[in-house]
C-alpha positions in Angstrom: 9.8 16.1 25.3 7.3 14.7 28.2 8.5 12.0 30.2 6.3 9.1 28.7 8.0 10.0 25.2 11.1 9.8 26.1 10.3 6.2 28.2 8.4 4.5 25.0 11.6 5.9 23.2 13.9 4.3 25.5 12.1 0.8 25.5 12.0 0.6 21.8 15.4 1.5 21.2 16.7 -1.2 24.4 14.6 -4.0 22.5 16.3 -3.0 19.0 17.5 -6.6 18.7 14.1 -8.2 19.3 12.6 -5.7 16.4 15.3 -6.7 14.2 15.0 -10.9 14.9 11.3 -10.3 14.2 11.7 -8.3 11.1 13.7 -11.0 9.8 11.4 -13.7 10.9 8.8 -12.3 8.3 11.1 -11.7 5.8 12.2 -15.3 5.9 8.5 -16.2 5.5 6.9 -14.5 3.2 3.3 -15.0 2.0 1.5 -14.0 -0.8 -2.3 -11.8 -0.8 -4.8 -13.5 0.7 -2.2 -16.3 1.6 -0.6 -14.9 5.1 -2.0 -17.7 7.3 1.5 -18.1 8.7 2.2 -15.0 8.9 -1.3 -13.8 10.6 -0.4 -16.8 13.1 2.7 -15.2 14.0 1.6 -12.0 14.2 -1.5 -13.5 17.0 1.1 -15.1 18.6 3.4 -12.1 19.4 0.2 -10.1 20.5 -1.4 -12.7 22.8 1.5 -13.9 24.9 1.7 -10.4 26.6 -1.9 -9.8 26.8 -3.4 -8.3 23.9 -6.9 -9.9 22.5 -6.9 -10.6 18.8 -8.9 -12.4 16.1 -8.9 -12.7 12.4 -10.5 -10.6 10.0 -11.2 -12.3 6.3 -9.0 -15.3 7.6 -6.0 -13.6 7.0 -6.2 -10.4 8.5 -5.4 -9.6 11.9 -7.3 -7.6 14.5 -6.3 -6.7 17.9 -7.3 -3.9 20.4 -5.2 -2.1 23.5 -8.0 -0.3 25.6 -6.4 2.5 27.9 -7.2 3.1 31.4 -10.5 3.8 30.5 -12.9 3.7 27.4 -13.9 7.4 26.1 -15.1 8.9 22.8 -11.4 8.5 21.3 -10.3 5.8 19.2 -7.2 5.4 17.1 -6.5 2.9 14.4 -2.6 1.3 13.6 -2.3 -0.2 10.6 0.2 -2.2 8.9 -0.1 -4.2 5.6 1.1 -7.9 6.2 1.2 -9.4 2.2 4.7 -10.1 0.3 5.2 -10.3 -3.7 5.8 -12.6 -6.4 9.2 -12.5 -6.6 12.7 -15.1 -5.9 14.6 -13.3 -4.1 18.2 -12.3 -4.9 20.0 -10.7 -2.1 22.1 -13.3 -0.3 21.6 -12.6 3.6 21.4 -14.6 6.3 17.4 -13.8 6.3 16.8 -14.9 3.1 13.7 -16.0 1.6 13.0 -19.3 2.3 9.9 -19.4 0.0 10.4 -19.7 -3.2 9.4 -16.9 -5.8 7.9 -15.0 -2.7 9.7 -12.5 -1.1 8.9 -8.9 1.0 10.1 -7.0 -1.4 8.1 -3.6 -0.5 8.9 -3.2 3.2 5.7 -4.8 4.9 7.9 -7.4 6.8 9.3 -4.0 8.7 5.9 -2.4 8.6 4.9 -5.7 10.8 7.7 -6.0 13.1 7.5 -2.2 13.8 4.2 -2.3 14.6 3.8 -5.7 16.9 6.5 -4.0 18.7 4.7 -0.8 19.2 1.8 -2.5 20.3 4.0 -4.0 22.7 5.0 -0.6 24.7 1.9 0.5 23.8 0.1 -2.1 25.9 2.6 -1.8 28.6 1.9 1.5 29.5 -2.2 1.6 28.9 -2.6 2.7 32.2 -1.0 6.3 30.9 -3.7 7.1 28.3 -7.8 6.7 28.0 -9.7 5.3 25.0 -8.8 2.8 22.2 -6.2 1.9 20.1 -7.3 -0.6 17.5 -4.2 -2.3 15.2 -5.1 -3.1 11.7 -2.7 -6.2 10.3 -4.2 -6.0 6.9 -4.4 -8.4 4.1 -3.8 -8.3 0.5 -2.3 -4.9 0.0 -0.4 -5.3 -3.0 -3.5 -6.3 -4.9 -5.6 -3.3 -3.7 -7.8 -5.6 -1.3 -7.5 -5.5 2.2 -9.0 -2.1 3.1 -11.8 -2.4 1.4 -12.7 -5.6 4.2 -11.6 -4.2 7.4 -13.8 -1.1 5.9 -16.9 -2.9 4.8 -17.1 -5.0 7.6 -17.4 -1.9 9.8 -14.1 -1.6 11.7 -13.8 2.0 11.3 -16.9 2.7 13.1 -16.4 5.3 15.6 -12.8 5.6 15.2 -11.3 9.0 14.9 -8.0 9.0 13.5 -5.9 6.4 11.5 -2.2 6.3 11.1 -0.1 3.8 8.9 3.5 4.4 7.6 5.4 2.9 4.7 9.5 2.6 4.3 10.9 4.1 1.5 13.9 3.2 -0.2 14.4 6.9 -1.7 14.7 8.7 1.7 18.0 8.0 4.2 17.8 6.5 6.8 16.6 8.7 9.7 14.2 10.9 7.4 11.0 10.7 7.2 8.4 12.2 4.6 5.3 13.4 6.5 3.1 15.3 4.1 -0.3 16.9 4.3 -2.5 16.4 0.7 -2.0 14.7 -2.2 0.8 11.8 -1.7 0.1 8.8 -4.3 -2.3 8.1 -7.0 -5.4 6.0 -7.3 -5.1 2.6 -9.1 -7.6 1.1 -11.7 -7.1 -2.3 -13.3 -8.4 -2.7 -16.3 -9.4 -5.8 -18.7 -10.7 -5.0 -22.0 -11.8 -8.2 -24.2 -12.1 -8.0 -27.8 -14.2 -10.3 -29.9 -13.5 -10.8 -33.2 -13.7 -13.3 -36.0 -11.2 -16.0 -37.4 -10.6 -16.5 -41.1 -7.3 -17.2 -42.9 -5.3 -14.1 -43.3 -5.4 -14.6 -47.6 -9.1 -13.8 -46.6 -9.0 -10.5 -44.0 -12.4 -9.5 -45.1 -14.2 -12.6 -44.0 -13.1 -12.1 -40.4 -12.5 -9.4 -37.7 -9.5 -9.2 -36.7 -9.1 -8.5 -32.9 -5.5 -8.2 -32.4 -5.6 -5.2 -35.4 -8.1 -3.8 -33.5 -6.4 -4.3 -29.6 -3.1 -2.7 -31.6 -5.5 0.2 -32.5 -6.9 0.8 -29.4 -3.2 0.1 -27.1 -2.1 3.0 -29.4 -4.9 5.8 -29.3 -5.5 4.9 -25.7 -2.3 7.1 -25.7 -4.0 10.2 -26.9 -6.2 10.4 -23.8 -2.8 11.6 -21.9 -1.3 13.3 -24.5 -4.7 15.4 -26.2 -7.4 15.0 -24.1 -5.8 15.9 -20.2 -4.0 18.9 -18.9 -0.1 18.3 -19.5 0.0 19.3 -16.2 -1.9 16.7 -14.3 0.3 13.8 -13.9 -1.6 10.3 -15.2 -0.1 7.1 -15.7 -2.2 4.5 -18.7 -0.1 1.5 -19.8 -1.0 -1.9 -21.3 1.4 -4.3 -19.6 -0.2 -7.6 -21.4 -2.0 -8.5 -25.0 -2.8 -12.1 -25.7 -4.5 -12.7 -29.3 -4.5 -15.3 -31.5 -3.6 -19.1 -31.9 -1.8 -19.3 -35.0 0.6 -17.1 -37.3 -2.2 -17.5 -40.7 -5.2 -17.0 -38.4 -7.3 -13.8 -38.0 -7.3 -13.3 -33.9 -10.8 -14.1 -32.8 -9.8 -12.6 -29.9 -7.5 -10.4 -28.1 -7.1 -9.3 -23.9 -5.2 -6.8 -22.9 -4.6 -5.7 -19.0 -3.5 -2.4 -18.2 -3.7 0.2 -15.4 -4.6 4.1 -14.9 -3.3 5.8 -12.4 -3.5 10.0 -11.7 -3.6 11.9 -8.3 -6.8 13.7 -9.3 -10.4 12.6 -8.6 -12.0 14.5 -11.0 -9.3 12.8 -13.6 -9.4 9.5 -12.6 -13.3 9.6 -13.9 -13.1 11.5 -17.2 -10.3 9.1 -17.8 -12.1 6.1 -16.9 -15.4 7.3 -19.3 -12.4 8.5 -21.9 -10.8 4.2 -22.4 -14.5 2.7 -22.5 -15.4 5.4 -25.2 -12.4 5.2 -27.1 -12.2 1.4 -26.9 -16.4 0.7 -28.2 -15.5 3.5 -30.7 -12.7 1.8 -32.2 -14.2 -1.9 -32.0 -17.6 -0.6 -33.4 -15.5 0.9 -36.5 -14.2 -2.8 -37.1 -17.3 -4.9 -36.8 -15.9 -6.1 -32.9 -17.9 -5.7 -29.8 -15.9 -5.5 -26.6 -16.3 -6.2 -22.8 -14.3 -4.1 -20.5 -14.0 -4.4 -16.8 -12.5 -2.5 -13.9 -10.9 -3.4 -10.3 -10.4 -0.5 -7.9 -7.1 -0.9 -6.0 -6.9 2.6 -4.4 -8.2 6.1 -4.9 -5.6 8.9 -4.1 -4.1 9.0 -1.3 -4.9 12.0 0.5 -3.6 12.9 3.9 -5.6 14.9 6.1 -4.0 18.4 6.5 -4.8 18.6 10.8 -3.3 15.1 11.1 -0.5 15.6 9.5 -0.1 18.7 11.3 -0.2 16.4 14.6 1.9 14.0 13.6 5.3 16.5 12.3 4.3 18.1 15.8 5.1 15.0 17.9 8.0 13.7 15.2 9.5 17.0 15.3 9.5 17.4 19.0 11.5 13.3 19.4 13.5 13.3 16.2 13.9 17.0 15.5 13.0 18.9 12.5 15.7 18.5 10.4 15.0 15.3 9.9 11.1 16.2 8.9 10.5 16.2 4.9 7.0 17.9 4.4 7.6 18.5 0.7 7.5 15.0 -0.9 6.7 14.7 -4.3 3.3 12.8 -5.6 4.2 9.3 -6.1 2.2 7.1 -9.3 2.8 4.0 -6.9 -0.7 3.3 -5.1 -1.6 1.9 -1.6 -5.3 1.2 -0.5 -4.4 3.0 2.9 -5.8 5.6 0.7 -9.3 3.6 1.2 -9.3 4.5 4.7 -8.3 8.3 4.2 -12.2 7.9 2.8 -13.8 7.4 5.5 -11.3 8.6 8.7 -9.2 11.7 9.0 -5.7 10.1 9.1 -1.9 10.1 7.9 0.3 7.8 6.1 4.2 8.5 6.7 7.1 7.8 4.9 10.1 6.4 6.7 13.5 6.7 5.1 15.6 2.9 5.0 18.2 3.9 2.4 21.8 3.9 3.3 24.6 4.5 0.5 27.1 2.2 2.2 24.3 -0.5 2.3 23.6 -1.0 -1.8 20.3 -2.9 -1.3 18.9 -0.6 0.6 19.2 1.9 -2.2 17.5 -0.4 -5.0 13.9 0.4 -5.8 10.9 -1.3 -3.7 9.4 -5.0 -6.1 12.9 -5.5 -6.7 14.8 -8.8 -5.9 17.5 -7.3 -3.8 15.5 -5.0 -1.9 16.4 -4.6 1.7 16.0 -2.1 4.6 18.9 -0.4 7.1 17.3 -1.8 9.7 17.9 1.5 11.8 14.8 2.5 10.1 12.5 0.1 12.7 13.3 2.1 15.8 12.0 5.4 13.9 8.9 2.9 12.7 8.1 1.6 15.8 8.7 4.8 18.3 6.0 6.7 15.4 3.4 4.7 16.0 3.5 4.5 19.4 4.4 7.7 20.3 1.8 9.2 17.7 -0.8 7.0 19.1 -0.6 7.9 22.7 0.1 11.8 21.9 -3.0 11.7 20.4 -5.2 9.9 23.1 -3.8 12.1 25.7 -4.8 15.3 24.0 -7.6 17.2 25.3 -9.4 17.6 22.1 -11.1 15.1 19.0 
């Protein structure tokens, strides 16, 4: 292990309590997408009082660059996503949420802490490394937005890598999943209007009935997975809301139903996508209903680049050994628009373990009211980022 490693090791692991008083900081404050003005304030405030330049990005966003001892054709991006959910939080801790029915209850108040901290050594030793390291404190994750603006607004210009990490509450403490290819699915929202006809239900055939015709289409929508796509190739399509009618003797004039697709192939994604606006004007058209049917990308698949990866078991092996290196992670059906990035940069997204049996909410699943992290887990966080980050600056090649 060089020198430098072991130092930025050191410092992270000496300032544990600072990382952990942080971390709970944000987890007392949660905000919801598009609504971490607090939160980005905080996160400016940590940054600037030792140095580092930031500004905001979509209002809530954060930006912020650490330029090395001097600028040359490499550039790495940090990122961490900054949002919380819609949820009251149950777990009884001295950190509890303070805002009601908002609470981080995926991790991202660790992926912030971890990340401020590691911009912190990071910045301290600058004069070690040459080129760029941009951080990313990105909006509106959990709603599949935030990428998409730090990305359109051109701050992946000229950058080389990017590197983000997620906890997980299915991996101990100590572990961390770092896997080349395929590691989540993409994310579609759907909405699909139906527009019927009211009558009194004595007189069926004087109306269309749209919640007949929603019920027809939630169930054959199901034959698309089961008779239309390889068994093989894992896809997620559920309805999770239908709203239809105003009365129990009244023909539904309309019905809307929200739903989601999610499968780790490409090529899927889009014969599925052309498969639920076929099936759905089929089905309406057979009735006498038109429909309307819009879409939201939150993510495409989230694909890490197999060189990167390759980079960043080298340097995890090499400080936290390789027996505690999972490269064989199954595909995950959650999403995360880090994937977004993966588009347009070769990067790596990492897993980092925070469950420990003798800590019970650590071992609950993330969007749940008593999730919570072994706060061990931020020292691996933290030393990642900055340790990838600088190995990669100080290497010879792109």
């Amino acid at each position: 292990m060089d020198n430098i490693y072991k130092q930025i090791k050191n410092d992270i692991y000496n300032n544990f309590n600072d990382i952990i008083e942080l971390r709970r900081y944000f987890h007392q404050y949660p905000e919801l997408s598009n609504e971490e003005y607090k939160t980005a304030d905080k996160i400016e405030e940590e940054l600037n009082k030792i140095g580092i330049k930031t500004k905001r990005v979509n209002n809530t966003s954060v930006y912020g660059e650490i330029i090395g001892n001097e600028l040359n054709n490499k550039t790495i991006v940090l990122r961490a996503d900054i949002d919380a959910l819609p949820l009251d939080e149950k777990h009884q801790c001295d950190y509890q949420s303070k805002n009601k029915n908002v609470m981080h209850a995926c991790g991202h108040d660790a992926h912030i802490a971890s990340l401020i901290f590691a911009a912190k050594i990071l910045y301290k030793y600058r004069s070690s490394f040459n080129g760029k390291i941009i951080l990313f404190f990105q909006q509106a994750e959990e709603i599949g937005y935030g990428a998409n603006v730090f990305i359109n607004e051109g701050y992946l210009e000229n950058v080389n890598r990017i590197f983000g990490i997620h906890v997980a509450s299915n991996i101990d403490c100590g572990k961390v999943a770092i896997v080349p290819g395929i590691n989540n699915a993409s994310v579609d929202w759907f909405k699909i209007t139906i527009n019927g006809k009211s009558s009194h239900v004595s007189t069926p055939e004087e109306g269309v009935d749209a919640l007949y015709i929603a019920s027809q289409i939630v169930i054959q929508l199901q034959s698309i997975v089961s008779r239309m796509t390889n068994p093989l190739d894992p896809i997620i399509l559920g309805i999770g809301k239908l709203n239809a009618g105003v009365n129990y003797n009244i023909i539904a004039s309309e019905a809307i139903m929200e739903g989601t697709l999610r499968t780790l192939n490409i090529e899927t994604r889009k014969k599925c996508k052309k498969l639920i606006e076929k099936i759905t004007n089929e089905l309406a058209n057979i009735y006498g209903s038109t429909v309307n049917i819009e879409w939201k990308d939150y993510a495409s698949p989230l694909i890490n680049d197999t060189n990167v990866t390759k980079e960043v078991q080298e340097i995890f092996i090499d400080i936290f050994g390789k027996e505690n290196l999972i490269d064989n992670r199954t595909p995950s059906l959650l999403g995360d628009d880090f994937a977004q990035y993966l588009l347009h940069v070769p990067g790596c997204y990492a897993y980092v373990g925070t469950r420990n049996e003798k800590i019970k909410e650590t071992a609950v699943p993330h969007h749940n009211e008593y999730f919570d992290i072994d706060e061990s887990s931020l020292l691996i966080s933290s030393t990642l980022y900055a340790i990838y980050a600088l190995f990669y600056l100080k290497r010879n090649e792109l």
